[in-house]
Structures are given as structure tokens and as C-alpha cells.
C-alpha positions as CSV (number, residue, x, y, z in Angstrom):
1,X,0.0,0.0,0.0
2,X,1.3,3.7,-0.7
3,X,0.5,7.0,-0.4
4,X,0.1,9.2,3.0
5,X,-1.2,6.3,5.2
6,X,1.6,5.0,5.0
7,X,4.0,7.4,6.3
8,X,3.7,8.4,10.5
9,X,3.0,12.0,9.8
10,X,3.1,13.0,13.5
11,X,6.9,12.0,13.4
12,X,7.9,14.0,10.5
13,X,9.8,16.9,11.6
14,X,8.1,19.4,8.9
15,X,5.0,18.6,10.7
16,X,6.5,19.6,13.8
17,X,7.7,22.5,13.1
18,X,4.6,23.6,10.9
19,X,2.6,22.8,14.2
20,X,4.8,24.8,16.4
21,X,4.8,28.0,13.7
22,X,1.0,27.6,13.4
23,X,0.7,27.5,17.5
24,X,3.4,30.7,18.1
25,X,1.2,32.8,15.3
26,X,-1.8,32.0,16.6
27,X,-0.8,33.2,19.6
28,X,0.4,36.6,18.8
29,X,-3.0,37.2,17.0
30,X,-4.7,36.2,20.0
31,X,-2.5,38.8,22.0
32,X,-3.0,41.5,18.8
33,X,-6.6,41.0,19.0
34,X,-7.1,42.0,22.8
35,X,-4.9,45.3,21.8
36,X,-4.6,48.1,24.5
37,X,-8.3,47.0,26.3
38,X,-6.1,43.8,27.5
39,X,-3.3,46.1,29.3
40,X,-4.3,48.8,31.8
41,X,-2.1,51.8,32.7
42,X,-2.7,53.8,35.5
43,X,-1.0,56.7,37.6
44,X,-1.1,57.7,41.6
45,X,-2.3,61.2,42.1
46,X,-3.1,62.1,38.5
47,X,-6.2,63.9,40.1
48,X,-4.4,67.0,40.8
49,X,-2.6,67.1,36.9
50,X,-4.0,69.7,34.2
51,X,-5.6,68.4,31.2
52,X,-2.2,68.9,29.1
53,X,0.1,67.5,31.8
54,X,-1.7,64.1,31.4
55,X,-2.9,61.9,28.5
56,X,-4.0,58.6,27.6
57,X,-0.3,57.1,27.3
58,X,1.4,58.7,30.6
59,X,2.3,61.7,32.0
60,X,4.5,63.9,30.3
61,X,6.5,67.3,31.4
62,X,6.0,66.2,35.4
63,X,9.3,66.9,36.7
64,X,10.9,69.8,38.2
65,X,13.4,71.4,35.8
66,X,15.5,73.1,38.1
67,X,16.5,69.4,39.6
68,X,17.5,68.6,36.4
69,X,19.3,71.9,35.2
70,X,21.6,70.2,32.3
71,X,18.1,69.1,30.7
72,X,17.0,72.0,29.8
73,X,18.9,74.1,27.1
């Protein structure tokens, strides 16, 4: 008898490898499809901020530029 009943196909090491390929991508489109809803950011005391010192990715311009003289030009 021939053809593909033949052969073990579990124990082929394309099949492995296609298997593990096929696992990892679905996996990252699993972790692409939850986007930013599955990760939460959040920031202590943000209540005090004005609207342009905080936005959705961080906070931004928070520290005290005369601690940090040789940042600012």
C-alpha cells in the first residue's frame, strides 16, 4: 500500500515545526486582538494634573526642571 497512510506523519519533523509555527502565530493574534483594552495603565495622584500635563499614554512634562538643570537648554 502507498500513499500518506503510509508514512507516520506525527513523526515528521516538517509537521512539527509547521505545528509549532502555526501554534506561536496563533498566539500573537490572539495577544494583537485583545490590543490596548487587555493592558491597563494607570497613575497615583493624576487627580491634581492639568488636562495637558496628562494623556491617555502617561504623563508627560512632570518633573521639576530646576532638579534637572543640564536638561533644559
Amino acid at each position: 500500500m502507498t500513499g500518506p497512510f503510509t508514512r507516520r506523519a506525527l513523526f515528521r519533523p516538517h509537521a512539527v515545526v509547521r505545528a509549532a509555527l502555526l501554534g506561536a502565530l496563533t498566539a500573537c493574534l490572539a495577544l494583537a486582538m485583545a490590543g490596548p483594552a487587555g493592558v491597563t495603565a494607570s497613575a497615583a495622584g493624576t487627580d491634581a494634573l492639568p488636562l495637558s500635563g496628562a494623556t491617555t499614554s502617561g504623563l508627560h512634562n512632570s518633573y521639576d526642571p530646576g532638579a534637572f538643570t543640564y536638561l533644559v537648554l
